[in-house]
Backbone of each chain as ProteinMPNN parsed JSONL, in Angstrom:
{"seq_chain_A": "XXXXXXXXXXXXXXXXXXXXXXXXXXXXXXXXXXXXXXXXXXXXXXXXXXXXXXXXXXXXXXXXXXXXXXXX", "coords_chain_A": {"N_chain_A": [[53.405, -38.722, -68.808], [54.353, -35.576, -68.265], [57.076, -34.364, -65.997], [57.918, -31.676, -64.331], [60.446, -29.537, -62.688], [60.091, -26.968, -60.611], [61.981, -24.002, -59.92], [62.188, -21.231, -57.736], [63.429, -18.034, -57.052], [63.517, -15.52, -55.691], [64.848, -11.748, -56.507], [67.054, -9.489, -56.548], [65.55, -7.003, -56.727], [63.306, -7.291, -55.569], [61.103, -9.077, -57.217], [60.218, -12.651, -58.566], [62.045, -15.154, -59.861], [61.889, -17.478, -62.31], [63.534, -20.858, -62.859], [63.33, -23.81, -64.908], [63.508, -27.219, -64.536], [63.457, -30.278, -66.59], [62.35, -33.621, -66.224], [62.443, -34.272, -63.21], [64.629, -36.014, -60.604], [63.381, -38.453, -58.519], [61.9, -39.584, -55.771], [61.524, -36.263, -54.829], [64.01, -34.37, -53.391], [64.026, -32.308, -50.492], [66.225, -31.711, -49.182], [68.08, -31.365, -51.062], [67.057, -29.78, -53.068], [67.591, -27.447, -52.201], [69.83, -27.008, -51.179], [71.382, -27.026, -53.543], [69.986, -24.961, -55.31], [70.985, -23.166, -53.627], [73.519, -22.991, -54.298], [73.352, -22.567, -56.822], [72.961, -19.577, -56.615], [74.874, -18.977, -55.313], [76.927, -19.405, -57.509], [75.855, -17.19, -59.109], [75.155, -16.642, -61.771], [73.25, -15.928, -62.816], [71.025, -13.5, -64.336], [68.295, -10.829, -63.989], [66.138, -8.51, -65.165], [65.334, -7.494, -63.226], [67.503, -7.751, -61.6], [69.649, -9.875, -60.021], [69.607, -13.228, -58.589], [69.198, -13.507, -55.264], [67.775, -15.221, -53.17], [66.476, -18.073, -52.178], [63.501, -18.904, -53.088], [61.126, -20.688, -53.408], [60.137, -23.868, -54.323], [58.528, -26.167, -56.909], [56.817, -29.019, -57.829], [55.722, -29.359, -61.219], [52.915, -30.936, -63.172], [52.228, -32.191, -66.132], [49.517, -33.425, -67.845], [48.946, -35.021, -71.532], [46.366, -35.826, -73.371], [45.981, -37.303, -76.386], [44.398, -37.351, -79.375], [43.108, -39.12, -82.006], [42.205, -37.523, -85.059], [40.922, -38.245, -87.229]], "CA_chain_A": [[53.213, -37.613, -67.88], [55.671, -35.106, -68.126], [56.951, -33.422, -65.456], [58.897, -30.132, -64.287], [60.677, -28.62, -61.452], [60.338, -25.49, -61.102], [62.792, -23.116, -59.036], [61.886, -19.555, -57.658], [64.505, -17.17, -56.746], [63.865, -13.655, -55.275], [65.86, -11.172, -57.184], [67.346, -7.695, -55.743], [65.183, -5.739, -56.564], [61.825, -7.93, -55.125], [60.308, -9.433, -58.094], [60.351, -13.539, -58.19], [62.745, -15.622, -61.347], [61.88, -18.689, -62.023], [64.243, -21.364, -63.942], [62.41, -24.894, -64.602], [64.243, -28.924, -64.709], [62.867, -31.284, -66.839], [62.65, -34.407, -65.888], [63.196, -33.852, -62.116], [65.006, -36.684, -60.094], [62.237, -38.226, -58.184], [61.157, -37.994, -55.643], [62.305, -34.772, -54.72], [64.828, -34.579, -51.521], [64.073, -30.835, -50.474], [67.304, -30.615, -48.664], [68.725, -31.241, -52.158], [67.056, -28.787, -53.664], [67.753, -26.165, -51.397], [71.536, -26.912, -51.762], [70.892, -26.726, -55.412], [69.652, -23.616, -55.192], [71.89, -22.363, -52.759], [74.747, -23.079, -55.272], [72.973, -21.319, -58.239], [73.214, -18.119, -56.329], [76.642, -18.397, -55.009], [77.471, -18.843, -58.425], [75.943, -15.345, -59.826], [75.546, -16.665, -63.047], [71.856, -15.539, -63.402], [70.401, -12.378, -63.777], [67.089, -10.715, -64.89], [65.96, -7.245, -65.61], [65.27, -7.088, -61.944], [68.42, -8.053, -60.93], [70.139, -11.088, -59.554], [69.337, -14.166, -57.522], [69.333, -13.479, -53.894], [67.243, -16.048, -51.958], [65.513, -19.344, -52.466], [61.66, -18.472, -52.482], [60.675, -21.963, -52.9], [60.256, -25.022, -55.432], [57.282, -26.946, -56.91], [57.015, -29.395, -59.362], [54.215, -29.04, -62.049], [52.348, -32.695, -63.622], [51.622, -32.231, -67.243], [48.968, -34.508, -68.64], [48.697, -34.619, -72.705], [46.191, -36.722, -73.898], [45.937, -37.363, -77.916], [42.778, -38.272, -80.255], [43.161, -39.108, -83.449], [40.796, -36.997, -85.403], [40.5, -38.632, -88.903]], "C_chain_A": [[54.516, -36.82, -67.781], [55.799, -33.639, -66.972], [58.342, -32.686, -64.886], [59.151, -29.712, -63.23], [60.891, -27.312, -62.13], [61.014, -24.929, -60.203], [62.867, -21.696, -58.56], [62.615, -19.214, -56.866], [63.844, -15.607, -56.747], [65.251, -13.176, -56.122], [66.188, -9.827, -56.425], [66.665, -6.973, -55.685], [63.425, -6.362, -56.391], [61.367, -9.038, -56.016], [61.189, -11.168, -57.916], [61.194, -13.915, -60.161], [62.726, -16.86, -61.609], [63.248, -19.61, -63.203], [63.609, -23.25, -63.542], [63.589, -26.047, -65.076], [63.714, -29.602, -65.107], [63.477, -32.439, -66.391], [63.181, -34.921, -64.328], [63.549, -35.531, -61.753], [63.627, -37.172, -59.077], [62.615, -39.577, -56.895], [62.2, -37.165, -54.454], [62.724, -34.574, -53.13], [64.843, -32.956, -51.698], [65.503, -30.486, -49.862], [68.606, -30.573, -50.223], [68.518, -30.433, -53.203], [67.174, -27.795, -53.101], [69.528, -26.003, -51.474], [72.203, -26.575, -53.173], [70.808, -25.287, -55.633], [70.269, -22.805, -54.68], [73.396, -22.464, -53.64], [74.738, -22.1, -56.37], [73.342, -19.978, -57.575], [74.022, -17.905, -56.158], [77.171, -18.258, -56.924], [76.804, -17.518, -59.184], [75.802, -15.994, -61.265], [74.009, -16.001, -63.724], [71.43, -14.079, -63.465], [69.734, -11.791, -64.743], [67.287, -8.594, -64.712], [65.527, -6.835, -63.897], [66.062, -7.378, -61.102], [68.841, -9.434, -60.82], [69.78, -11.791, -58.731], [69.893, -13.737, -56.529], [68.946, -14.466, -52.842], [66.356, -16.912, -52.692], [64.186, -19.048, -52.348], [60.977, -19.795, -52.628], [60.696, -22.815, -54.262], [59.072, -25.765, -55.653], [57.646, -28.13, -58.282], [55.567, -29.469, -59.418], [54.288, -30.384, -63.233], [51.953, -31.747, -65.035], [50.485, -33.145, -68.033], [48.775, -34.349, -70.207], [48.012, -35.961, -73.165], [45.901, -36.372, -75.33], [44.809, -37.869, -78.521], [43.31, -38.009, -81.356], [42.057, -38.448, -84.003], [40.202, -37.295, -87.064], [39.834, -39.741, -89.261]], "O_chain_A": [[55.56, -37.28, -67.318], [55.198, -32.566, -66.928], [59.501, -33.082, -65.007], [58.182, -29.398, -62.538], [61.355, -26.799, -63.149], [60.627, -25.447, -59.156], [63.72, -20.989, -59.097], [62.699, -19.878, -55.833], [63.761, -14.806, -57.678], [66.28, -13.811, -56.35], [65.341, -9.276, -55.722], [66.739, -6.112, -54.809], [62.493, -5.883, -57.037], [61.237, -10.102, -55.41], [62.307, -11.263, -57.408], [61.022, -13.294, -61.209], [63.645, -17.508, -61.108], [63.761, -19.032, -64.161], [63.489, -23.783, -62.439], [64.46, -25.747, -65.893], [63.019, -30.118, -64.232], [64.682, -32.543, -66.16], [64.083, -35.745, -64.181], [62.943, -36.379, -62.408], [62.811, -36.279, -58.848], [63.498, -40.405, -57.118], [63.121, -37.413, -53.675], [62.063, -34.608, -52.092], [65.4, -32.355, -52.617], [65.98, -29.353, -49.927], [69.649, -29.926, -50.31], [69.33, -30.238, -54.107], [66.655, -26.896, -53.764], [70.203, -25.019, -51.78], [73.226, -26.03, -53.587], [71.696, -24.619, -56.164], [70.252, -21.651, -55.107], [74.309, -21.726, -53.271], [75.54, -21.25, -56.756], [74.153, -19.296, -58.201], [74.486, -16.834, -56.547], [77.647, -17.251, -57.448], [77.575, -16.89, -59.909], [76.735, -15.608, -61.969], [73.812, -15.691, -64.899], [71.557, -13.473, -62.401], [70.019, -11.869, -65.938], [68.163, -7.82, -64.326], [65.486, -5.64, -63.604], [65.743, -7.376, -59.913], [68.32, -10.214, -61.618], [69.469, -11.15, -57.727], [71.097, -13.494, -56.62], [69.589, -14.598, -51.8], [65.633, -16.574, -53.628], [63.791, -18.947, -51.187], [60.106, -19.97, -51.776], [61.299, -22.359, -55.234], [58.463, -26.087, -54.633], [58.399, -28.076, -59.254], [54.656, -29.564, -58.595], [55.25, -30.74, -63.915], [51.407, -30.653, -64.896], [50.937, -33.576, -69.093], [48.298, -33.226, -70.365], [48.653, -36.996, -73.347], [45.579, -35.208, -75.567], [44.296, -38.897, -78.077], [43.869, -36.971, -81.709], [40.943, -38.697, -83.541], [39.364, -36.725, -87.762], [39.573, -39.948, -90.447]]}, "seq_chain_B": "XXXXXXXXXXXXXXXXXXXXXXXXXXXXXXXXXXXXXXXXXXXXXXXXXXXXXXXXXXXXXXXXXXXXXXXX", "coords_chain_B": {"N_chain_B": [[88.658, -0.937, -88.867], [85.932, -3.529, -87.604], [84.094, -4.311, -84.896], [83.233, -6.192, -82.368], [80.57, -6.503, -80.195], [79.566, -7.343, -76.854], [76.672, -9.389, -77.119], [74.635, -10.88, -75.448], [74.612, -13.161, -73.432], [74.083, -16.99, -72.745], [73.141, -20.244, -71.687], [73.968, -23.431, -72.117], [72.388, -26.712, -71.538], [73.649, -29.994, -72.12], [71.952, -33.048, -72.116], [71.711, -36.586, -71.404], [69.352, -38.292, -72.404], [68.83, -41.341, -71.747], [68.86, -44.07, -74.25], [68.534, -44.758, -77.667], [66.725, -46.974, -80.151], [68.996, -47.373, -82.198], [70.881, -47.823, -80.354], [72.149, -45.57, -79.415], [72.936, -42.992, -77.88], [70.156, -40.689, -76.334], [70.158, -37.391, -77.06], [69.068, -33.929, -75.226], [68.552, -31.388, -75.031], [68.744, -28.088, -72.937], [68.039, -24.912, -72.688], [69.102, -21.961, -70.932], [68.165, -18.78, -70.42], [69.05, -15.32, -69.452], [71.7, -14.972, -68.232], [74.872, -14.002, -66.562], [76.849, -11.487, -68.591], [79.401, -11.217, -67.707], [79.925, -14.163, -66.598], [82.009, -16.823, -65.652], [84.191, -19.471, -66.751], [84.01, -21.476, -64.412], [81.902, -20.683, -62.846], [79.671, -20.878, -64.512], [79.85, -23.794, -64.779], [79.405, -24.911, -61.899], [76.957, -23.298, -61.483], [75.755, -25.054, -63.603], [75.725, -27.87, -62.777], [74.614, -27.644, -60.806], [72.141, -27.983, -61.316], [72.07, -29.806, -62.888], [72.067, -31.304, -61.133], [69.402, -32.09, -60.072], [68.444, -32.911, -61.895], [66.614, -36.244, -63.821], [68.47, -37.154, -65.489], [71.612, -37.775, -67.19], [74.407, -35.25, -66.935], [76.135, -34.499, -70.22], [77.008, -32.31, -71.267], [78.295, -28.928, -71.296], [77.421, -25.974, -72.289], [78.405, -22.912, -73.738], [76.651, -20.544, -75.174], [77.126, -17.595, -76.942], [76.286, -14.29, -77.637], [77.113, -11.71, -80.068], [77.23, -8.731, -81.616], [78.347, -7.29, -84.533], [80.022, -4.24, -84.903], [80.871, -1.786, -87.875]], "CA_chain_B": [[87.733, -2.325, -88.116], [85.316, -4.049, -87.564], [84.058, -4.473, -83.9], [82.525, -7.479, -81.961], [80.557, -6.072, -78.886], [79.246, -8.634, -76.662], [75.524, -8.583, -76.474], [73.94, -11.752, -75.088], [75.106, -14.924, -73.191], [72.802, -18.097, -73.015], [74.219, -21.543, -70.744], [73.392, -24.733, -72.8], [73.026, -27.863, -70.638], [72.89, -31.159, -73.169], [71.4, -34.264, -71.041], [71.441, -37.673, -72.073], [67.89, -39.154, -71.934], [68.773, -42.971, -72.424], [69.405, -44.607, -75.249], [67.256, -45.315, -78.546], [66.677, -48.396, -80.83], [69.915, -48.38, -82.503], [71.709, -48.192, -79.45], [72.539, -44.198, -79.546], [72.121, -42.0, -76.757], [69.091, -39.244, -76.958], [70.315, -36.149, -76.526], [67.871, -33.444, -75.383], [68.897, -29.664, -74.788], [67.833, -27.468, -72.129], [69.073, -23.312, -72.891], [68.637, -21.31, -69.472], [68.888, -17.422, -70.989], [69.539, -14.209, -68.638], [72.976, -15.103, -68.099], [75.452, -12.701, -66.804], [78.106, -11.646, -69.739], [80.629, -11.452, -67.058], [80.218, -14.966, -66.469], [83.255, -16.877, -65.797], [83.649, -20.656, -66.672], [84.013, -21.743, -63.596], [80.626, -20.321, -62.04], [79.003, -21.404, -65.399], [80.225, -25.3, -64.128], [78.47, -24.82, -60.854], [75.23, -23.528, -61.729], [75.342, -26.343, -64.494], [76.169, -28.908, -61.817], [73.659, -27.545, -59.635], [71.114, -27.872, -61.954], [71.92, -31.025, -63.31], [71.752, -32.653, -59.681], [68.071, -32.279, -59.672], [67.267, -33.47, -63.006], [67.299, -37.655, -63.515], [69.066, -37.328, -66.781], [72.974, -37.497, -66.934], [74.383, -34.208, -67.894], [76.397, -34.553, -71.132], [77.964, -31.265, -72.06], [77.566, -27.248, -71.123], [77.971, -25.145, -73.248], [78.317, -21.531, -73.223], [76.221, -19.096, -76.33], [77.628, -15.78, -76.443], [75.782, -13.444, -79.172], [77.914, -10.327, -80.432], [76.776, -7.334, -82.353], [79.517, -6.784, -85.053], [80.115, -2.842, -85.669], [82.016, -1.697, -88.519]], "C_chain_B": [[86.868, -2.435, -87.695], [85.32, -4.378, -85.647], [82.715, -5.346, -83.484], [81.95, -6.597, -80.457], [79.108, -7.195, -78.408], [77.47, -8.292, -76.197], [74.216, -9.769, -75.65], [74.917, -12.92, -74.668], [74.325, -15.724, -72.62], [74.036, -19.612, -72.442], [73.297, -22.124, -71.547], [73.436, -25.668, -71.979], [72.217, -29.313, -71.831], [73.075, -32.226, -72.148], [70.788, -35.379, -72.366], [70.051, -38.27, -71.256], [67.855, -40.215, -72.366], [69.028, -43.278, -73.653], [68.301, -44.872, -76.566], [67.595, -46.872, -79.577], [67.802, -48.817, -81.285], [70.959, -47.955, -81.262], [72.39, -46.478, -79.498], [72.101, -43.69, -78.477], [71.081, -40.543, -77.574], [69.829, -38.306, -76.223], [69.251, -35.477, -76.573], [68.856, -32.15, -74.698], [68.237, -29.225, -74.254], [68.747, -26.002, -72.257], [68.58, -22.765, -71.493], [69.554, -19.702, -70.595], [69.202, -16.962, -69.539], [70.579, -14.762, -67.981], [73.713, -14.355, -68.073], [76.507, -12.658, -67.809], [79.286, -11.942, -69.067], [80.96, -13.143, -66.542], [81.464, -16.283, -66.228], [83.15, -18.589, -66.236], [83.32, -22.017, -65.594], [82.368, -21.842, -63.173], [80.142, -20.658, -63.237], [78.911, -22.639, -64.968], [79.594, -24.923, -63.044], [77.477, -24.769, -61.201], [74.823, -24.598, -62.916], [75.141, -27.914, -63.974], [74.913, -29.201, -61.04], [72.318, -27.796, -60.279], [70.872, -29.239, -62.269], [71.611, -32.308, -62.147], [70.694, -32.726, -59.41], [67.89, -33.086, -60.91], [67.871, -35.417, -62.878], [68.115, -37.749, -64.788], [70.568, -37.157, -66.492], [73.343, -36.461, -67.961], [76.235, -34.696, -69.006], [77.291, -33.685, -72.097], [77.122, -30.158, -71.365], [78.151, -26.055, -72.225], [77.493, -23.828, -73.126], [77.889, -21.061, -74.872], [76.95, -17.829, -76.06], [77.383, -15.162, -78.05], [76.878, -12.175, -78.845], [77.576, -9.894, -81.993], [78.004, -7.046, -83.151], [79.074, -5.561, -85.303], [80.994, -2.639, -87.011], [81.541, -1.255, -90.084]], "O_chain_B": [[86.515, -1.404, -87.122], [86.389, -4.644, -85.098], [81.59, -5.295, -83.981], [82.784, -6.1, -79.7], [78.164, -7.643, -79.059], [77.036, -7.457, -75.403], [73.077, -9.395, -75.373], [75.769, -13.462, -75.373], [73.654, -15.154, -71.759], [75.213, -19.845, -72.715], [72.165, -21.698, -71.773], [74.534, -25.753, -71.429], [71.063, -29.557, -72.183], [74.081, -32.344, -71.449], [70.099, -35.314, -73.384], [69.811, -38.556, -70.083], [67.078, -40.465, -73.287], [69.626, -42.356, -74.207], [67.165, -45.216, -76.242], [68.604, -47.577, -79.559], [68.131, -49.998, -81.176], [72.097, -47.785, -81.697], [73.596, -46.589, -79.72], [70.951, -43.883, -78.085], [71.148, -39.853, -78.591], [70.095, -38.37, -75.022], [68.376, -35.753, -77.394], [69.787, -32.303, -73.907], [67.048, -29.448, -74.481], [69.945, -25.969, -71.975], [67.562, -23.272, -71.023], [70.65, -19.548, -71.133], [69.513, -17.719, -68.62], [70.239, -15.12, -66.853], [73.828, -13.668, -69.088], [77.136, -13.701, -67.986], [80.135, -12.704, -69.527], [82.09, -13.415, -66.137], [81.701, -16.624, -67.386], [82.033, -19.08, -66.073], [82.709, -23.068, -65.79], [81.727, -22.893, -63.186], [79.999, -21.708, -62.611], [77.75, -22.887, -64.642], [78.748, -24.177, -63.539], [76.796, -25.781, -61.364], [73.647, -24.915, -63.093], [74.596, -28.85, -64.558], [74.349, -30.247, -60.718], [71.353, -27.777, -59.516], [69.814, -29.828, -62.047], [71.211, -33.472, -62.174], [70.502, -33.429, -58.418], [67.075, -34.007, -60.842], [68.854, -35.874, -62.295], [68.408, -38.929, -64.98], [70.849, -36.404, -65.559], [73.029, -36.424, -69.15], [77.248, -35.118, -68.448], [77.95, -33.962, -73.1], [75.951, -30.185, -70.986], [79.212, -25.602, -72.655], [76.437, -23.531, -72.568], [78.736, -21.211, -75.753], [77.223, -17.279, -74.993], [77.94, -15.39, -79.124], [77.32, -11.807, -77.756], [77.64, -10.48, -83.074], [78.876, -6.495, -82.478], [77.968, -5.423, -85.827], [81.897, -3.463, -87.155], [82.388, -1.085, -90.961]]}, "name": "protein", "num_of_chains": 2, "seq": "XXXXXXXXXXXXXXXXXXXXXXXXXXXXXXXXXXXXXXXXXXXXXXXXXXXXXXXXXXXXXXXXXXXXXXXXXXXXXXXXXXXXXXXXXXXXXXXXXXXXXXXXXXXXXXXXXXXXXXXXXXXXXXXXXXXXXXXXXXXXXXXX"}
């Protein structure tokens, strides 16, 4: 089962940016991802065609299931 | 001359995912694009930090891409 945090960041100019974590730490201490997050933005290192990280818009993680059949 | 003008920068974060049979660590690569050029290495180390404190993998190396457009 593989699974993914995902991280959404408001940008300046409205529009949402996501950047995803494999393998998240589990399970997930929100005040640790909010500090997390609150770091990414101080540092400025991101930025999209709609601008730069401004504000935490929230966090999810997403379950992958892949099952396999042999088909021969 | 010949001119280098800078046209892309890309954060690498390499995470060790345990170890395999002969006793080697797995490396596994995660690229995060839209990266500002002005980037400094400092604030690169943060948001690499910050990133890596969610995931369960130990981070391993960061590394900085930087594409450039030669003129000339």
């Amino acid at each position: 089962m593989a699974k993914t945090l995902e991280l959404e960041f408001s940008t300046e100019f409205g529009k949402t940016a996501r950047i995803s974590v494999d393998s998240p730490k589990e399970p997930i201490d929100e005040e640790v991802v909010k500090l997390s997050m609150a770091q990414i933005i101080t540092s400025d290192v991101f930025t999209t065609a709609s601008g730069r990280f401004v504000a935490a818009k929230g966090a999810r993680v997403i379950e992958r299931n892949v099952t396999d059949y042999e088909l021969t | 001359m010949a001119q280098a003008l800078l046209e892309g920068t890309k954060l690498r974060l390499v995470f060790e995912a345990g170890i395999d049979d002969e006793g080697k660590p797995i490396l596994k690569a995660k690229t995060f694009s839209n990266v500002t050029k002005a980037a400094t290495a400092d604030q690169l180390s943060q948001a690499a930090q910050a990133i890596a404190g969610l995931c369960n993998d130990q981070l391993n190396k960061i590394e900085r891409n930087d594409s450039s457009e030669i003129i000339g």
